[in-house]
C-alpha positions as CSV (number, residue, x, y, z in Angstrom):
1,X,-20.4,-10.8,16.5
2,X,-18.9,-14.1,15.1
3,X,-16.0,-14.7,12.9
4,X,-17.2,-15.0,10.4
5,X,-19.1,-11.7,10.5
6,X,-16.1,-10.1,11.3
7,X,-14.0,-11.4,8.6
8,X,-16.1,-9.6,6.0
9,X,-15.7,-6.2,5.0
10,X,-18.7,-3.6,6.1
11,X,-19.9,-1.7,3.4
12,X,-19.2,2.5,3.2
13,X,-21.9,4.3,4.1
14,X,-23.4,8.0,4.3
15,X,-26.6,9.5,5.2
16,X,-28.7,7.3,2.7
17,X,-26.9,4.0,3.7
18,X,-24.3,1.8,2.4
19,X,-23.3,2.8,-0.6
20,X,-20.7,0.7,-2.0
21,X,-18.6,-2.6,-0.6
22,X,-15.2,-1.7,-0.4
23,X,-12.6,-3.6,-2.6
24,X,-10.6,-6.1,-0.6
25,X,-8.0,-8.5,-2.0
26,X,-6.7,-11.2,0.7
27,X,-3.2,-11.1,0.3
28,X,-2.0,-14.4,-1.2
29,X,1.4,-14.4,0.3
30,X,0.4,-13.8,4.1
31,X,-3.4,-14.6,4.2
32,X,-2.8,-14.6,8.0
33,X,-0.6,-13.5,10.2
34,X,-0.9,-13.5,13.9
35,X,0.1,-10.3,15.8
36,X,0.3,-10.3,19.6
37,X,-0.6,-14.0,19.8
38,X,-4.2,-13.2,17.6
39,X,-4.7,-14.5,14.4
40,X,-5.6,-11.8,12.3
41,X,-7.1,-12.2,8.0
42,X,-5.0,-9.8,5.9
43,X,-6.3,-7.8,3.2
44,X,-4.7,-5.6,0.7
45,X,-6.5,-2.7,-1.0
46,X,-4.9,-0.1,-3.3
47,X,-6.4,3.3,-5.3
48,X,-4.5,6.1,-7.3
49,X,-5.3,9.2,-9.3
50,X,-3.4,11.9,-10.6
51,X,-0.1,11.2,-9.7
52,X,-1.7,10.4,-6.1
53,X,-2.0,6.9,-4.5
54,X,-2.8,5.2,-1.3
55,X,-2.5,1.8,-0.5
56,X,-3.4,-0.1,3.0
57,X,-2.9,-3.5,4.7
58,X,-5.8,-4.3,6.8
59,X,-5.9,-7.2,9.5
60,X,-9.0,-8.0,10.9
61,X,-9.0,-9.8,13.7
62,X,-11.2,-12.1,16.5
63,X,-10.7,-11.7,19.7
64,X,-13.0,-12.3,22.9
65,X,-16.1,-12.2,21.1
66,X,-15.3,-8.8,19.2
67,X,-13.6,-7.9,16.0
68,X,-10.6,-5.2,15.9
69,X,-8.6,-4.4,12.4
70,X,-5.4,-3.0,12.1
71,X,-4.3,-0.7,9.2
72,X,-1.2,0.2,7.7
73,X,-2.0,3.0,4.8
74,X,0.9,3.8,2.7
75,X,-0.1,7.5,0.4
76,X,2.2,8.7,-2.2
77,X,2.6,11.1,-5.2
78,X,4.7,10.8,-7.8
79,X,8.1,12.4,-7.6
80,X,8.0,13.7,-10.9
81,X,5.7,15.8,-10.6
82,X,6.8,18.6,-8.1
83,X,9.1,20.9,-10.0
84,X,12.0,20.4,-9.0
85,X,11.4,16.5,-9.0
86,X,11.2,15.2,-5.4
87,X,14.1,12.2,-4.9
88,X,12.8,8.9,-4.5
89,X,13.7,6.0,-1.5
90,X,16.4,4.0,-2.4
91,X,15.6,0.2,-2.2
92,X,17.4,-0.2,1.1
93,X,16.0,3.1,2.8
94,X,12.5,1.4,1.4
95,X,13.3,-2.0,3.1
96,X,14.1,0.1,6.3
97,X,11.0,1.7,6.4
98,X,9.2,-1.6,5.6
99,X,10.8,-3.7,8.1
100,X,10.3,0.0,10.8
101,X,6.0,-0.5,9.6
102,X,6.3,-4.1,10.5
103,X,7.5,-4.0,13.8
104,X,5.2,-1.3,15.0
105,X,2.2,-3.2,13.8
106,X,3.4,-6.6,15.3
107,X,3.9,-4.5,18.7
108,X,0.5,-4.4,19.2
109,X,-0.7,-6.0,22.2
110,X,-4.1,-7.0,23.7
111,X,-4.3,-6.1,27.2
112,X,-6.9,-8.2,29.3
């Protein structure tokens, strides 16, 4: 394994073999960020259908000669849809439950 190995994204695969390369955008506001002291390349990726959606923050880090990613997936459906119409987050509770994601996923720690 090598960095550079481990910063690019492994294809899907099933029973005949990869299949398709998953669609990765590196995020152009934090292109790094460093959780528990380890530099780690974050990617954005994001697919929807029918009122459906699921969006996920990948970080892929290096660290002792092996490569770990972190994920934070995010699913939804649109409110409007369920009969009566589901309320939505206001922009603080949203901001709440950001800033909650964030500080779980900059918890993590390696242990040597």
């Amino acid at each position: 394994m090598t960095p550079d190995v481990c910063a690019t994204p492994y294809p899907l695969m099933d029973s005949n073999g990869p299949w398709r390369w998953p669609e990765f955008l590196v995020s152009a506001e934090h292109p790094v960020e460093t959780i528990g002291g380890v530099q780690f390349l974050h990617w954005v990726t994001g697919e929807g259908a029918t009122s459906h959606s699921l969006g996920s923050n990948l970080y892929r880090g290096f660290h002792i000669q092996r490569c770990f990613e972190l994920r934070v997936s995010t699913t939804a459906t649109d409110p409007s849809v369920s009969d009566p119409p589901l309320k939505t987050l206001t922009s603080a509770q949203q901001k709440k439950l950001d800033q909650s994601m964030s500080q779980i996923l900059h918890s993590f720690r390696f242990s040597n």
